[in-house]
C-alpha positions as CSV (number, residue, x, y, z in Angstrom):
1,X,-45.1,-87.8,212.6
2,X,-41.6,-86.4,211.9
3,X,-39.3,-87.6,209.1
4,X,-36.4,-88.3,212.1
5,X,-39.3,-90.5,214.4
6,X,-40.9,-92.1,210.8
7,X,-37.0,-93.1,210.0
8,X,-36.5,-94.3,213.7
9,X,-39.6,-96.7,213.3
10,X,-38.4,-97.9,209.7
11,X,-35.0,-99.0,211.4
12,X,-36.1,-100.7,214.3
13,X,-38.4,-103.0,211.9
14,X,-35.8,-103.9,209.0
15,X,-33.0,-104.0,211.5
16,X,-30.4,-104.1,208.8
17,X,-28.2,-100.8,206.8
18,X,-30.9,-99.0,204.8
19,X,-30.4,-95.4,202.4
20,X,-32.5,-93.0,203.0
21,X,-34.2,-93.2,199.7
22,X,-34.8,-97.3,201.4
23,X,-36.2,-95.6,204.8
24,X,-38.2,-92.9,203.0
25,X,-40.0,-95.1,200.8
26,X,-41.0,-97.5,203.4
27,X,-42.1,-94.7,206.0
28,X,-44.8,-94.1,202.9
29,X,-45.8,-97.4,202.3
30,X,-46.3,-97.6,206.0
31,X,-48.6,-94.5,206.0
32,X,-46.0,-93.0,208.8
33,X,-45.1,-90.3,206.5
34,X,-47.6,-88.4,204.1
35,X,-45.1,-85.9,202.5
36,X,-46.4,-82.7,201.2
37,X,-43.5,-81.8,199.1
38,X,-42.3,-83.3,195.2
39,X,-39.3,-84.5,196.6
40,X,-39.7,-86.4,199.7
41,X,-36.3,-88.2,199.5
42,X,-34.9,-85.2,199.4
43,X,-36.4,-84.0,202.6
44,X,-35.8,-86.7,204.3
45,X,-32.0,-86.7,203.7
46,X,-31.6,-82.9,204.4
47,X,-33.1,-83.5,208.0
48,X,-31.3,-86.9,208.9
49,X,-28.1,-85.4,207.5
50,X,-28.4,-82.5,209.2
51,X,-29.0,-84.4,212.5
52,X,-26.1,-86.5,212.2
53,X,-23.9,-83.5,211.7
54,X,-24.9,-81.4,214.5
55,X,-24.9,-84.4,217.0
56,X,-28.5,-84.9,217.2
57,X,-28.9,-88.3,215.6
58,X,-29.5,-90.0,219.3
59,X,-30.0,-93.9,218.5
60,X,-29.1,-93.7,214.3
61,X,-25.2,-94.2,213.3
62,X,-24.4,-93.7,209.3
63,X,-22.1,-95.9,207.4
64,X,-20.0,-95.0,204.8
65,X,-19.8,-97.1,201.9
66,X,-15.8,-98.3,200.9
67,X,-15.5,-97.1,197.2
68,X,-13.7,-94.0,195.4
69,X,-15.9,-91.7,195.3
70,X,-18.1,-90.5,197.3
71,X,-21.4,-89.8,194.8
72,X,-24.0,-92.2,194.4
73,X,-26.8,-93.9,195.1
74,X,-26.0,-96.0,198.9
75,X,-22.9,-94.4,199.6
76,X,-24.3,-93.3,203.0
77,X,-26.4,-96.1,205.0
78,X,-28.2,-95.8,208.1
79,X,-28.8,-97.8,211.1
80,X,-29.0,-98.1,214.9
81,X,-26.6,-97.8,217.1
């Protein structure tokens, strides 16, 4: 399973705002995702970023958090459109 399908899954259960460290973690715990890499989070942001930048996001919308600047932990949040 995909990181994009695993975080599709994740969504549709919590229905509620989640990061994508959130998402990633739970796609784990679920046994949807069985990363290969040191830095799952990681990958898992690269390839829903991406998609939400080249249009290809489909059903997921991000949220951007109010504050001042834009690093840190839950700045970006996911969900369902």
């Amino acid at each position: 399973m995909t990181y994009r399908e695993a975080a599709l899954i994740v969504l549709e259960a919590s229905e509620q705002l989640m990061t994508v460290g959130e998402i990633t973690e739970a796609g784990i715990k679920r046994g949807l995702i069985r990363p290969e890499d040191k830095t799952p989070v990681f990958t898992n942001m690269a390839v829903l970023y991406t998609d939400g930048r080249d249009g290809q996001s489909g059903r997921m919308k991000r949220i951007f958090a109010r504050r001042k600047t834009r690093v840190g932990p839950g700045y970006v949040r996911l969900g369902l459109n």
